[in-house]
C-alpha positions in Angstrom: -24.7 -2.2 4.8 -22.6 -3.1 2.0 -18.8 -2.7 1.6 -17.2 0.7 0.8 -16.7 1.6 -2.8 -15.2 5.2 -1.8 -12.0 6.2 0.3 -14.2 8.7 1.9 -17.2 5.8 2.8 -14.5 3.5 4.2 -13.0 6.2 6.6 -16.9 6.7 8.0 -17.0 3.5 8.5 -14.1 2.6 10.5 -14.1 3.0 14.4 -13.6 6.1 15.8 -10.0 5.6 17.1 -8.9 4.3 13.4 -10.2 7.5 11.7 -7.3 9.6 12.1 -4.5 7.4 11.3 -6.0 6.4 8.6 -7.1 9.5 7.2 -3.1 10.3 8.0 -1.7 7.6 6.1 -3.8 7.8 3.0 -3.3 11.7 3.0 0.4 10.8 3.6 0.3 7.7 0.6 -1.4 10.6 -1.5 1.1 13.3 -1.5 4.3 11.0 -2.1 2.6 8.6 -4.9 4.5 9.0 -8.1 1.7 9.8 -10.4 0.3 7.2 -12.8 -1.5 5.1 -9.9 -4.7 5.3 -9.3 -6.7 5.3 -6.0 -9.5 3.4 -5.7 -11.3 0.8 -3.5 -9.6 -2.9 -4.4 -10.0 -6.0 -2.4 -12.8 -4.1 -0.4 -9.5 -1.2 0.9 -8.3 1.9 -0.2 -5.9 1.2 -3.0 -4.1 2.5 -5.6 -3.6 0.7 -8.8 -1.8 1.0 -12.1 -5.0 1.3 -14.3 -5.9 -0.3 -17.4 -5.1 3.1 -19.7 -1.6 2.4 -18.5 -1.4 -1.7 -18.3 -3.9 -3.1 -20.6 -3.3 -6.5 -19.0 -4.2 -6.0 -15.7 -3.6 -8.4 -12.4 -2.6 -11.6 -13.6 -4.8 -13.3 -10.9 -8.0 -11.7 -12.5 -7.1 -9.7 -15.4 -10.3 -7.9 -15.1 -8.6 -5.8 -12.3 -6.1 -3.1 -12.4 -2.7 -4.1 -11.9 -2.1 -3.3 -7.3 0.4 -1.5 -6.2 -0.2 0.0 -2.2 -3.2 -1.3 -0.3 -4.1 -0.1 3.3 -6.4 -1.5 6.0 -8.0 -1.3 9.0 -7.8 -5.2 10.3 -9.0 -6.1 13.6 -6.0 -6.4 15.6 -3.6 -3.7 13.6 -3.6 -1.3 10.7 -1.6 -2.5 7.8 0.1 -1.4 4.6 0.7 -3.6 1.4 3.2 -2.7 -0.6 3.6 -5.2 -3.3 7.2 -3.2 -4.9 8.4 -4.5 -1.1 7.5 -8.0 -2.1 8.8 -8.2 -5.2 12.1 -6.2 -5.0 14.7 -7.5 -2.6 17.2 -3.8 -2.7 13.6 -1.7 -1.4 12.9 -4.2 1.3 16.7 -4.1 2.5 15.9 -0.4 2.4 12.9 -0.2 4.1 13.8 -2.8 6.7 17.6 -0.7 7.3 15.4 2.3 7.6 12.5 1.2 10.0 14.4 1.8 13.2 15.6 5.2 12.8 12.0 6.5 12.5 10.2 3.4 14.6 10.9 2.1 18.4 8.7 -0.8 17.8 9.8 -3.9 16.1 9.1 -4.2 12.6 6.0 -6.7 11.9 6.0 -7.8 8.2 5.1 -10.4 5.9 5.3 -10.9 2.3 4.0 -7.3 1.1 2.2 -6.6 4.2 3.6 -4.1 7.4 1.4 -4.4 10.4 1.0 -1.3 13.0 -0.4 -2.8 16.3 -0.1 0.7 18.2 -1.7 3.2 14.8 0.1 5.8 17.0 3.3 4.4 15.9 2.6 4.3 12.5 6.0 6.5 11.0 4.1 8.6 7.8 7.5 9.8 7.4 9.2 6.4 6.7 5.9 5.8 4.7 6.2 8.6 2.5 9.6 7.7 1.4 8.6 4.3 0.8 6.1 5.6 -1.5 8.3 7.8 -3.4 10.5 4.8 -4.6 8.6 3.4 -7.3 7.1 4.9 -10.3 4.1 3.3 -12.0 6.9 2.1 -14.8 9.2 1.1 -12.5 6.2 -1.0 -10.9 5.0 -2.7 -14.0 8.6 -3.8 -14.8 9.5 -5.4 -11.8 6.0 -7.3 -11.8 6.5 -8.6 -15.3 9.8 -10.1 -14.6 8.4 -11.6 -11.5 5.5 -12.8 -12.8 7.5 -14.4 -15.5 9.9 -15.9 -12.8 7.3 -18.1 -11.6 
């Protein structure tokens, strides 16, 4: 069996016990989007992604793929969220990082763009919803540009 090109044929396929957080979060990453992104499957996980219609230029990486904004995934030992506006902008990481306790009691487990849930009961929607509020496709695109043309 090949990989998932739908949201919908990735949630069959996980494991039971991942099904309903994960159907949780992406129904939670769906209602506080901004609009502009879209969802689709990128990098083989539900994503959503500032199209070409909106950004002509696409991922610098491979410009033949929309620009990324919000991955999720169901990895082996934890479910995880990439947020790459928590990457590139240092005020909405000091946010998110100030607001983790006050909706999690585990430790926060984060790398560059990614948050890692070892328990998916833990997994704070709310905190995640917020999170996804905070950044407008525009707003995205902007703060990619000036990173990518940091480097």
């Amino acid at each position: 069996m090949g990989k998932p090109s739908t949201v919908t044929a990735y949630l069959r396929a996980l494991e039971p016990a991942r099904v309903e957080p994960l159907t949780q979060l992406i129904e939670t990453i769906r209602e506080a989007l901004p609009a502009g992104f879209d969802e689709r499957i990128n990098y083989g996980m539900p994503s959503w992604v500032v199209p070409h219609e909106t950004y002509p230029d696409g991922y610098h990486v491979d410009p033949t793929l929309p620009l990324p904004f919000l991955s999720v995934a169901s990895q082996k030992r934890h479910v995880a969220v990439y947020h790459m506006g928590i990457y590139v902008d240092a005020k909405l990481l000091a946010w998110f990082e100030a607001a983790y306790p006050k909706h999690c009691s585990t430790k926060l487990d984060m790398g560059k763009s990614c948050v890692r849930f070892k328990n998916p009961a833990k997994i704070p929607y709310a905190l995640l919803g917020q999170l996804c509020k905070k950044m407008t496709p525009k707003q995205w695109i902007k703060r990619y540009e000036a990173a990518v043309k940091s480097r």
